[in-house]
Structure formats: C-alpha cells, structure tokens
Gaussian input, Z-matrix of N, CA and C with variables (Angstrom, degrees):
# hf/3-21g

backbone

0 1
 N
 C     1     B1
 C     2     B2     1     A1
 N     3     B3     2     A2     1     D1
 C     4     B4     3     A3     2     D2
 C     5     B5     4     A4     3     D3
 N     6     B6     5     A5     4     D4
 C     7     B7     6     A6     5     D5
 C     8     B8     7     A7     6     D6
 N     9     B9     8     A8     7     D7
 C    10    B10     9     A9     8     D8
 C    11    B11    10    A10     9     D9
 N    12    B12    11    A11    10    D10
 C    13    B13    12    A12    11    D11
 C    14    B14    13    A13    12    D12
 N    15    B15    14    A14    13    D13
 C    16    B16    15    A15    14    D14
 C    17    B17    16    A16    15    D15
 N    18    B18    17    A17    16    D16
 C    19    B19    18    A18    17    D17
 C    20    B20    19    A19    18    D18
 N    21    B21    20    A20    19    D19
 C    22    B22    21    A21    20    D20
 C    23    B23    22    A22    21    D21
 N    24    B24    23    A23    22    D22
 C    25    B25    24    A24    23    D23
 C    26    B26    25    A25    24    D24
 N    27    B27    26    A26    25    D25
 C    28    B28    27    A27    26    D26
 C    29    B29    28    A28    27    D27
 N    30    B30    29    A29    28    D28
 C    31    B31    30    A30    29    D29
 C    32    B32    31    A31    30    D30
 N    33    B33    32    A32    31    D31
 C    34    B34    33    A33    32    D32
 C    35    B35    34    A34    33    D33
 N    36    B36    35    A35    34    D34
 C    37    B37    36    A36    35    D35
 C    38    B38    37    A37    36    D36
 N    39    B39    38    A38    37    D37
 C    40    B40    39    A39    38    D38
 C    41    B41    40    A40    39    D39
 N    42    B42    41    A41    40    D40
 C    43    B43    42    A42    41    D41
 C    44    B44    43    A43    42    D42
 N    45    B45    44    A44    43    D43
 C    46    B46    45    A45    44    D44
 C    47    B47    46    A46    45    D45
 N    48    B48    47    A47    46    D46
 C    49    B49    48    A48    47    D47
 C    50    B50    49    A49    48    D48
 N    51    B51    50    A50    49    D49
 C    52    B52    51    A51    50    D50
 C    53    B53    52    A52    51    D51
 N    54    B54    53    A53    52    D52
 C    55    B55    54    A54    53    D53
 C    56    B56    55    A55    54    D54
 N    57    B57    56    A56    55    D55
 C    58    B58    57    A57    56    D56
 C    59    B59    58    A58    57    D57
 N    60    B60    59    A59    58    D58
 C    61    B61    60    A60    59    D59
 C    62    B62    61    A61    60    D60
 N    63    B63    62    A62    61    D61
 C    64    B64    63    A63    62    D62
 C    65    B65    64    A64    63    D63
 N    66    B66    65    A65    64    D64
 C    67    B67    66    A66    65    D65
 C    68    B68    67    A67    66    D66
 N    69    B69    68    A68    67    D67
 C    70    B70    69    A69    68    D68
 C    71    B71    70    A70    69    D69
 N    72    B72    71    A71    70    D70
 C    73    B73    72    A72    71    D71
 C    74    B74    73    A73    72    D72
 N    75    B75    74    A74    73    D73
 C    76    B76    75    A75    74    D74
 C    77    B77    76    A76    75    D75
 N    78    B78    77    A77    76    D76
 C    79    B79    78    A78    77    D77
 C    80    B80    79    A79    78    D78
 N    81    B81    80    A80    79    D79
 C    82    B82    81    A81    80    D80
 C    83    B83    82    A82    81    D81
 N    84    B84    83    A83    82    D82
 C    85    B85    84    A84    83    D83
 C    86    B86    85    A85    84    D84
 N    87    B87    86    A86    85    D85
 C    88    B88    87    A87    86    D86
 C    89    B89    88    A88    87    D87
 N    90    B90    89    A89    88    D88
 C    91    B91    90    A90    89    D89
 C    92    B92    91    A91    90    D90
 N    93    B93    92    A92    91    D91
 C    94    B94    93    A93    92    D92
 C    95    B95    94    A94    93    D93
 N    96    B96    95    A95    94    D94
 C    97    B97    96    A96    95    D95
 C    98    B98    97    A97    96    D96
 N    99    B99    98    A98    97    D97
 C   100   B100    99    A99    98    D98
 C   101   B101   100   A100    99    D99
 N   102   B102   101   A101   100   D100
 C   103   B103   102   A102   101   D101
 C   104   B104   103   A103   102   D102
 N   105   B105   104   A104   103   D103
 C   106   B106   105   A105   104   D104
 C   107   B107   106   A106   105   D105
 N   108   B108   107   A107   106   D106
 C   109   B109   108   A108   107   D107
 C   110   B110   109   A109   108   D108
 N   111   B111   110   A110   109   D109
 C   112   B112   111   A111   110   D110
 C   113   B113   112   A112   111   D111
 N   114   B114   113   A113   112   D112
 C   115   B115   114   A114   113   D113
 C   116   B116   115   A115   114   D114
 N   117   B117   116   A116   115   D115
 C   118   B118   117   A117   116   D116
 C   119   B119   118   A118   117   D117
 N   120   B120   119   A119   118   D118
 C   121   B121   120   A120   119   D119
 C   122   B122   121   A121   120   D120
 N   123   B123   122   A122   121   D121
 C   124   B124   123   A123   122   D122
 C   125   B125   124   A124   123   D123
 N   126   B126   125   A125   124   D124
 C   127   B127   126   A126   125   D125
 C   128   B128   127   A127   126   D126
 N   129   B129   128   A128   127   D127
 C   130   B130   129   A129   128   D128
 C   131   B131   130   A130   129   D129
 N   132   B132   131   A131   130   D130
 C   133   B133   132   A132   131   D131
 C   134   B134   133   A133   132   D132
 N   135   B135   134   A134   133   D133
 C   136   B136   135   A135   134   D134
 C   137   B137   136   A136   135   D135
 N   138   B138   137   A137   136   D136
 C   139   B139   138   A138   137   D137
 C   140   B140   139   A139   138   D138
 N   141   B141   140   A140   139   D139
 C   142   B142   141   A141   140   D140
 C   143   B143   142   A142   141   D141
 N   144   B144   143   A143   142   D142
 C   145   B145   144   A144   143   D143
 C   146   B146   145   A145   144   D144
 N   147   B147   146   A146   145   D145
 C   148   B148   147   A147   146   D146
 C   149   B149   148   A148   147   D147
 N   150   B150   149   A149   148   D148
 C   151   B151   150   A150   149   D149
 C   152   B152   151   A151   150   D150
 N   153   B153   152   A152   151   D151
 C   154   B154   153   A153   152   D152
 C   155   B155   154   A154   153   D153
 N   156   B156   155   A155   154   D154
 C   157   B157   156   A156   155   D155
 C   158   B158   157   A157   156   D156
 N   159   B159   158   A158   157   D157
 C   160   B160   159   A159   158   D158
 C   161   B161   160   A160   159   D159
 N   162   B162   161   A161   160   D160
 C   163   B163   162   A162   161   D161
 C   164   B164   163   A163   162   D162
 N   165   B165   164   A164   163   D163
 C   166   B166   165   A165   164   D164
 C   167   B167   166   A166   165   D165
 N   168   B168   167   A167   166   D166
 C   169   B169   168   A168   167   D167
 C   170   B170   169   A169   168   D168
 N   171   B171   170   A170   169   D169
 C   172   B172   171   A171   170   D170
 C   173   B173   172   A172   171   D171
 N   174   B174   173   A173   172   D172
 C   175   B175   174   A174   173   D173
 C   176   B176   175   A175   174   D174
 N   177   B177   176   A176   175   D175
 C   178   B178   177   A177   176   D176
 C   179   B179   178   A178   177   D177
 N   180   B180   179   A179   178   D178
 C   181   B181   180   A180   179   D179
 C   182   B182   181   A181   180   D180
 N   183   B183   182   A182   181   D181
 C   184   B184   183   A183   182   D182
 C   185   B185   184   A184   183   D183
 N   186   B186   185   A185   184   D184
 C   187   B187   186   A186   185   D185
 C   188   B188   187   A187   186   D186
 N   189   B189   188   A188   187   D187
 C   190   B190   189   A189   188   D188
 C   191   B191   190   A190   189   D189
 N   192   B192   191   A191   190   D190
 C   193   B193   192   A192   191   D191
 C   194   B194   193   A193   192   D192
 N   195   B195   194   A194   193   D193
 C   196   B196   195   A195   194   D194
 C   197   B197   196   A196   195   D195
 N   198   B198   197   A197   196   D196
 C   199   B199   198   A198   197   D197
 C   200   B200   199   A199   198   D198
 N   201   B201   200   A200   199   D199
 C   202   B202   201   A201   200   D200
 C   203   B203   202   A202   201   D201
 N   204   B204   203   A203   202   D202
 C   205   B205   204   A204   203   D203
 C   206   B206   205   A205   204   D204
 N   207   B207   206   A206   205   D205
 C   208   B208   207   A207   206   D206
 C   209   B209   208   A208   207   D207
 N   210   B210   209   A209   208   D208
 C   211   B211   210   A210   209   D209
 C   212   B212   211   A211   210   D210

   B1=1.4617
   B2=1.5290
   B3=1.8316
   B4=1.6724
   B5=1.7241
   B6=0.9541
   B7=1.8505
   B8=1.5120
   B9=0.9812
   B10=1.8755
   B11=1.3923
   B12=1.5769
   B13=1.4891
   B14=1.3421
   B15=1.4127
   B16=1.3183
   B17=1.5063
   B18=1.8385
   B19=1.0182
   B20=1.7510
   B21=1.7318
   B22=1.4710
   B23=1.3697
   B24=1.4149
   B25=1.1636
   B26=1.3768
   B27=1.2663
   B28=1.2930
   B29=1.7686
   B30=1.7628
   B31=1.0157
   B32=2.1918
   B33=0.5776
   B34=1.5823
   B35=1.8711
   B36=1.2161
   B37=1.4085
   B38=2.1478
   B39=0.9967
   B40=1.7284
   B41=1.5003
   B42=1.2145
   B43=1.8713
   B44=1.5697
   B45=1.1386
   B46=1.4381
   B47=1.6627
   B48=0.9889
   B49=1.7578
   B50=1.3955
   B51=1.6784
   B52=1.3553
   B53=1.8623
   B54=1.4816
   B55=1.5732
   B56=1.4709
   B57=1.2862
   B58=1.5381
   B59=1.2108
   B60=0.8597
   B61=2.0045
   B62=1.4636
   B63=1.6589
   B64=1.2429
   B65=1.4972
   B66=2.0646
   B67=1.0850
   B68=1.6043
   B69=1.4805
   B70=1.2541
   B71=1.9065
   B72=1.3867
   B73=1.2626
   B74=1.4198
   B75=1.4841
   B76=1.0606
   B77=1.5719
   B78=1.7663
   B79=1.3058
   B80=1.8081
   B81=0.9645
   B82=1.7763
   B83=1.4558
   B84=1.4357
   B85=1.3366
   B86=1.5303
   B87=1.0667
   B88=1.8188
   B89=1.9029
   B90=1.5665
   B91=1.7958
   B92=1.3380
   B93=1.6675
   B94=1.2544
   B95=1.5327
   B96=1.2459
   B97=1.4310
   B98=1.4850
   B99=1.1053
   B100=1.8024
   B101=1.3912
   B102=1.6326
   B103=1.0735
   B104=1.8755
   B105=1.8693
   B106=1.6852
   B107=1.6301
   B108=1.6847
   B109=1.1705
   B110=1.2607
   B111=1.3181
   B112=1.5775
   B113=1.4850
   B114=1.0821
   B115=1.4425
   B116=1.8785
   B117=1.0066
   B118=1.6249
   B119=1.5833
   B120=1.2851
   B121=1.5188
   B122=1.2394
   B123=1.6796
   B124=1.5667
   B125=1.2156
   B126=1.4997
   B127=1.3644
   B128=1.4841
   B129=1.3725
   B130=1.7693
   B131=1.1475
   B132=1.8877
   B133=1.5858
   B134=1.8007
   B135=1.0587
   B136=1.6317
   B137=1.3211
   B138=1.7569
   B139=1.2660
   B140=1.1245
   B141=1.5286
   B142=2.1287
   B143=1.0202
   B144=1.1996
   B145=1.7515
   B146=1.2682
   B147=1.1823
   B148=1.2657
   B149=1.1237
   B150=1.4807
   B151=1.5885
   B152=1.6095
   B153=0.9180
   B154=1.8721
   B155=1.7793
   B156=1.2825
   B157=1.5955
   B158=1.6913
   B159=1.1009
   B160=0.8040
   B161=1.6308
   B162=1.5101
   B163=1.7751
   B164=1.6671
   B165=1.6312
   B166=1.5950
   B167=1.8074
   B168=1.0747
   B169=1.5228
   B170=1.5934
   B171=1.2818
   B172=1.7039
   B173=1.7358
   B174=1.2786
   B175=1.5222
   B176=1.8956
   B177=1.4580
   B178=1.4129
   B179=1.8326
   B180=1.2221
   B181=1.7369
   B182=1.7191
   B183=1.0705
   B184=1.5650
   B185=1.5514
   B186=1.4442
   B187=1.8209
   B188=1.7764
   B189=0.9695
   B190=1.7761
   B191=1.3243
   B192=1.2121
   B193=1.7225
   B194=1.5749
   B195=0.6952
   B196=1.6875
   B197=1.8622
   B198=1.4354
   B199=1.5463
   B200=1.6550
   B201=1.7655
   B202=1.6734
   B203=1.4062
   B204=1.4161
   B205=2.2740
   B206=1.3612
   B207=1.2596
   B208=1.8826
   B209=1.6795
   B210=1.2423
   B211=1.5631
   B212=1.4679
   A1=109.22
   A2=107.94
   A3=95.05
   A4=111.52
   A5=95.62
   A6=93.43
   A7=110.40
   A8=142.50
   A9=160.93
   A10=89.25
   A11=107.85
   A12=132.05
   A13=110.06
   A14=132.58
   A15=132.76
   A16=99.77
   A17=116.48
   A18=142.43
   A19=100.41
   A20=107.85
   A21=116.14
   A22=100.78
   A23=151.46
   A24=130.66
   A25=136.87
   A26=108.45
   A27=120.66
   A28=143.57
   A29=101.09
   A30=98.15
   A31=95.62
   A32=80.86
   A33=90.50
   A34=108.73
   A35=91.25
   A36=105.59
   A37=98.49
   A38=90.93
   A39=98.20
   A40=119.21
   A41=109.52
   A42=131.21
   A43=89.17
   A44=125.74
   A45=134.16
   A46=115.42
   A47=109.98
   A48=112.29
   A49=128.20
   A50=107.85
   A51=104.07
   A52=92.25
   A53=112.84
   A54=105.37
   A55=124.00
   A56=111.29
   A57=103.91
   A58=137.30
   A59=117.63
   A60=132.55
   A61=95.75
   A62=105.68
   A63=122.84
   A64=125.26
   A65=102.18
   A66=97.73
   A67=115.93
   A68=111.47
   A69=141.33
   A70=88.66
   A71=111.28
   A72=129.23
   A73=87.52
   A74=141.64
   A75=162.97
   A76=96.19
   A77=121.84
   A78=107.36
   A79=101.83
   A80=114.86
   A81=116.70
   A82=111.85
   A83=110.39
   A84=117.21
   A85=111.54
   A86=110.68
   A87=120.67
   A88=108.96
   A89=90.87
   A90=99.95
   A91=100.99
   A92=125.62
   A93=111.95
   A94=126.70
   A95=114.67
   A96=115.33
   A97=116.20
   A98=108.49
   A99=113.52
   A100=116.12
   A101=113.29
   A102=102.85
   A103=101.00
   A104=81.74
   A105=96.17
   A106=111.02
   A107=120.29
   A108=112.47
   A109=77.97
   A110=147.77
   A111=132.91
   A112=111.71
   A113=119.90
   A114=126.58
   A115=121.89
   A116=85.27
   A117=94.12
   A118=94.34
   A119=141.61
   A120=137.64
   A121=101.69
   A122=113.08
   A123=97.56
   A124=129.48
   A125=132.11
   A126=131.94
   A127=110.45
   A128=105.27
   A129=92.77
   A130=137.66
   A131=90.74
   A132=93.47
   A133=124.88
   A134=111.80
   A135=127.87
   A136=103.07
   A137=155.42
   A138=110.39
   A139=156.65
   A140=91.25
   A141=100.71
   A142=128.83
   A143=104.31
   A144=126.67
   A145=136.83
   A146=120.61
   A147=141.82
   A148=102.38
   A149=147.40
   A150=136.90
   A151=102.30
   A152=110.69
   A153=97.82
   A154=99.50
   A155=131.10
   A156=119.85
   A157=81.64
   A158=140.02
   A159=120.05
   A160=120.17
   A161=110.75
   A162=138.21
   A163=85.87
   A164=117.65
   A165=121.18
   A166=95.48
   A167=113.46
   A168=124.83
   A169=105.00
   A170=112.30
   A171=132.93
   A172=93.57
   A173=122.57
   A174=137.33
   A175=83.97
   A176=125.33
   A177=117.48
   A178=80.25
   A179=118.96
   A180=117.18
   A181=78.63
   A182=133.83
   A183=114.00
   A184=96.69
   A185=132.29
   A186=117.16
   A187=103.69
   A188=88.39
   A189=83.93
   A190=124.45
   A191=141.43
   A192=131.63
   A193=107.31
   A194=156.43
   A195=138.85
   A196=134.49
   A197=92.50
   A198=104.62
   A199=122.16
   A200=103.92
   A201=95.44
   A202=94.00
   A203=110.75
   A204=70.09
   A205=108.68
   A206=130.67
   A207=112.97
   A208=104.76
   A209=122.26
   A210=122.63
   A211=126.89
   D1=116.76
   D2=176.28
   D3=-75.90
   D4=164.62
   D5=172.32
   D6=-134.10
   D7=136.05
   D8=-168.35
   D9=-85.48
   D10=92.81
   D11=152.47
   D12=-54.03
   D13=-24.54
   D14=-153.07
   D15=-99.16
   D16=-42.70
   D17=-162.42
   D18=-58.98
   D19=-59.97
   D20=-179.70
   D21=-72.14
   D22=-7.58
   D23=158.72
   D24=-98.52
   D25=-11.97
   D26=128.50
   D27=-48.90
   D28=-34.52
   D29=-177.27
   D30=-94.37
   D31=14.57
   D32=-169.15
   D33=-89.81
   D34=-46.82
   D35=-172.85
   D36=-77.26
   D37=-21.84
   D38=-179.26
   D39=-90.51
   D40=-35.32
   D41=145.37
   D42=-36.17
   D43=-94.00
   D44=-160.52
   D45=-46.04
   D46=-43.34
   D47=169.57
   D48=-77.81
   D49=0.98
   D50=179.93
   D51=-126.73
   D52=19.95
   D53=-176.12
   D54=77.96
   D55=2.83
   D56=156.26
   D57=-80.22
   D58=64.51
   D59=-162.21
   D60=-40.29
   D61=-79.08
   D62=-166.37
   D63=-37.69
   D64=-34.86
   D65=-175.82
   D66=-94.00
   D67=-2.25
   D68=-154.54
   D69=-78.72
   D70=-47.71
   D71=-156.17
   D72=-73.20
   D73=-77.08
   D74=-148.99
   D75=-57.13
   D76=-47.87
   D77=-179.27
   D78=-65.67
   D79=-65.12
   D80=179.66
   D81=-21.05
   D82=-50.00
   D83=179.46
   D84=-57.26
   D85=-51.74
   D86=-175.23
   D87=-60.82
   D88=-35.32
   D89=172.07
   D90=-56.88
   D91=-77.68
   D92=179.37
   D93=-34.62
   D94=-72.56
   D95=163.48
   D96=0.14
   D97=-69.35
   D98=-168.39
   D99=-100.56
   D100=4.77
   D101=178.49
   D102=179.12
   D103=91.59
   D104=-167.18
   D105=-73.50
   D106=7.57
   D107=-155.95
   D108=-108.20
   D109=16.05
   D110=158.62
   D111=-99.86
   D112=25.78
   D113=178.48
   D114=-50.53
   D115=-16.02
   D116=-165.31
   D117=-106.31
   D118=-24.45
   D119=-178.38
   D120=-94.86
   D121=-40.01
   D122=166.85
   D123=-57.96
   D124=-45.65
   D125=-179.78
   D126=-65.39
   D127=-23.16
   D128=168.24
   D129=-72.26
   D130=-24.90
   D131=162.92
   D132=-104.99
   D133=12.00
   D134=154.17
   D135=-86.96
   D136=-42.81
   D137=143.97
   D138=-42.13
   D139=-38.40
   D140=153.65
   D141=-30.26
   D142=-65.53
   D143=156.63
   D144=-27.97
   D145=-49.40
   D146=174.10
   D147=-89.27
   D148=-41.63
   D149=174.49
   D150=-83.12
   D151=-20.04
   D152=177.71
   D153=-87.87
   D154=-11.60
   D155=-167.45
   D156=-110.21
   D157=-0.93
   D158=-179.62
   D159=-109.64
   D160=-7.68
   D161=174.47
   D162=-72.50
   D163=-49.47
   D164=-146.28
   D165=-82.51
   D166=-23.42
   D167=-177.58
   D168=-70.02
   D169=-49.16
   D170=-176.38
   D171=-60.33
   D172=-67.41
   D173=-151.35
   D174=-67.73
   D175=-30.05
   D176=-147.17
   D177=-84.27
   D178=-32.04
   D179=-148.54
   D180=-89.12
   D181=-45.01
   D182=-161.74
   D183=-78.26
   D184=-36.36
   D185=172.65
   D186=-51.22
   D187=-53.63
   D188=-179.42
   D189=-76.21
   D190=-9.53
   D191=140.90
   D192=-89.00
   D193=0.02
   D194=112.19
   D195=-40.94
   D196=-50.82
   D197=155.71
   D198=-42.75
   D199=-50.76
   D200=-170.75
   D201=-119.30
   D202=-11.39
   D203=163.49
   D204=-80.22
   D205=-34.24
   D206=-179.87
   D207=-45.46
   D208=-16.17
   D209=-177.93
   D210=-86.48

C-alpha cells in the first residue's frame, strides 16, 4: 500500500495552525515512518509545533489568571 508522504505533511503542518499539536505530531511521525529521508523538514516543522503549543499554553495561563483573579 503506497501512502501520500506529502498528504500527512501537509496535513500536519495544518494540524499545527489550527492547534492540533497532538495530532500535528502524529502526522510528522507517519512522514518519518515512510520516508526517513525527510528528517530534517520534519523536525523543522515539529519545532513549530512545540513553539506554537507552547505560545498557546502561555496565552491559555494568562486567560486563566485574569479569569479567576477578577473572581
């Protein structure tokens, strides 16, 4: 069975812009999988990943100490 390397990294990079980390990771992972010679575009975009879930983690803690000290 072939599988569209292009397809999961595409859909991977689109995981990541709409906040799906988890699933964002899992396509990257499947890229490697089938095709270890992109190793170096994947990790560039699994840092993405990890610095964009980690901006959304920051933005989540300041709504929520604004949220409960006004309370």
């Amino acid at each position: 069975m072939l599988e569209n390397v292009k397809g999961y990294f595409r859909r991977g990079k689109c995981q990541t812009a709409i906040g799906n980390f988890d699933e964002a990771k899992a396509d990257f992972a499947k890229v490697l999988k089938i095709s270890p010679g992109m190793k170096k575009e994947v990790e560039k975009e699994l840092e993405d990943v990890v610095m964009k879930e980690k901006e959304k983690n920051r933005e989540d803690q300041e709504k929520f100490k604004k949220l409960f000290s006004a309370a």
